[in-house]
C-alpha positions in Angstrom: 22.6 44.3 -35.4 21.7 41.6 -33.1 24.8 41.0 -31.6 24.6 40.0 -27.5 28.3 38.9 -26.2 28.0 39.6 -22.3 31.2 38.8 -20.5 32.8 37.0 -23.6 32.9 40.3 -25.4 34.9 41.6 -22.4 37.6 38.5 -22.7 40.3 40.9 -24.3 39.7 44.4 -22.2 41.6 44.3 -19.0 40.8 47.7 -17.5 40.5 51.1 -18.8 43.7 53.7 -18.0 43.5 57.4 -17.3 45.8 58.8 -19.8 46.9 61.9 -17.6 47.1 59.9 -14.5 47.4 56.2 -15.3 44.2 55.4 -12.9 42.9 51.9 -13.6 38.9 52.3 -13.9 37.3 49.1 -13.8 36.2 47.7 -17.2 33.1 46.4 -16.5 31.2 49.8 -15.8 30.3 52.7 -17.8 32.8 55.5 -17.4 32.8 58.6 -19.5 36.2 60.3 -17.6 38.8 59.7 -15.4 37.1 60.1 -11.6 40.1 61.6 -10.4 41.3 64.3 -12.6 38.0 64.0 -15.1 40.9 63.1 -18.1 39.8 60.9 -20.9 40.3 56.9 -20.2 41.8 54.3 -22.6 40.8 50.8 -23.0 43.9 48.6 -21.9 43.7 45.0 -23.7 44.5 41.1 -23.2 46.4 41.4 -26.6 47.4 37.6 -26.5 44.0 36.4 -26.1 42.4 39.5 -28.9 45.0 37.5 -30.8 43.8 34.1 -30.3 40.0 35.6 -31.1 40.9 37.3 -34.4 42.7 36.7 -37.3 43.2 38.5 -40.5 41.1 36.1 -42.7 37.7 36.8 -40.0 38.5 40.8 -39.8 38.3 40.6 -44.0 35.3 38.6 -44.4 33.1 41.0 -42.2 30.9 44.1 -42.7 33.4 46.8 -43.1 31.8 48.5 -40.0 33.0 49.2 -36.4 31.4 46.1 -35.5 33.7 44.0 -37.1 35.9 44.6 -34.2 33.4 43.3 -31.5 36.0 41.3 -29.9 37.8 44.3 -28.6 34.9 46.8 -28.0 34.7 47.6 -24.6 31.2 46.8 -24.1 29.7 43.5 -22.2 26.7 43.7 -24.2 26.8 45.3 -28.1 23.1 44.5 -28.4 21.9 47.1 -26.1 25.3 49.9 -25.6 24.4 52.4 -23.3 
């Protein structure tokens, strides 16, 4: 899939969360575990504007994939996820 969204993609994702701790991580960079207490982090969204990006009709129409969630995958570039 050729898709390349750089900082649009990232619109929606506000920060990523430690779920033990509640540590903010910065979104932008690649993390795999909290750096403080190495517990697994959850993406924290923008849900107004995910709402303003998708609608039901859009989500329907494409490839029944994970992709069709681009919007709100918390990656700056889904061309190239490392």
């Amino acid at each position: 899939m050729n898709i390349r969204a750089s900082d649009e993609n990232m619109v929606c994702v506000t920060h990523l969360e430690c779920a033990n701790c509640g540590l903010e991580h910065a979104a932008g960079r690649l993390w795999n575990l909290c750096h403080e207490c190495a517990k697994p982090l959850l993406v924290r969204y923008d849900l107004s504007a995910a709402g303003n990006r998708l609608d039901r009709g859009s989500l329907a129409s494409r490839e029944p994939s994970l992709w069709r969630y681009r919007e709100v995958l918390p990656l700056a570039d889904l061309a190239n996820p490392k």
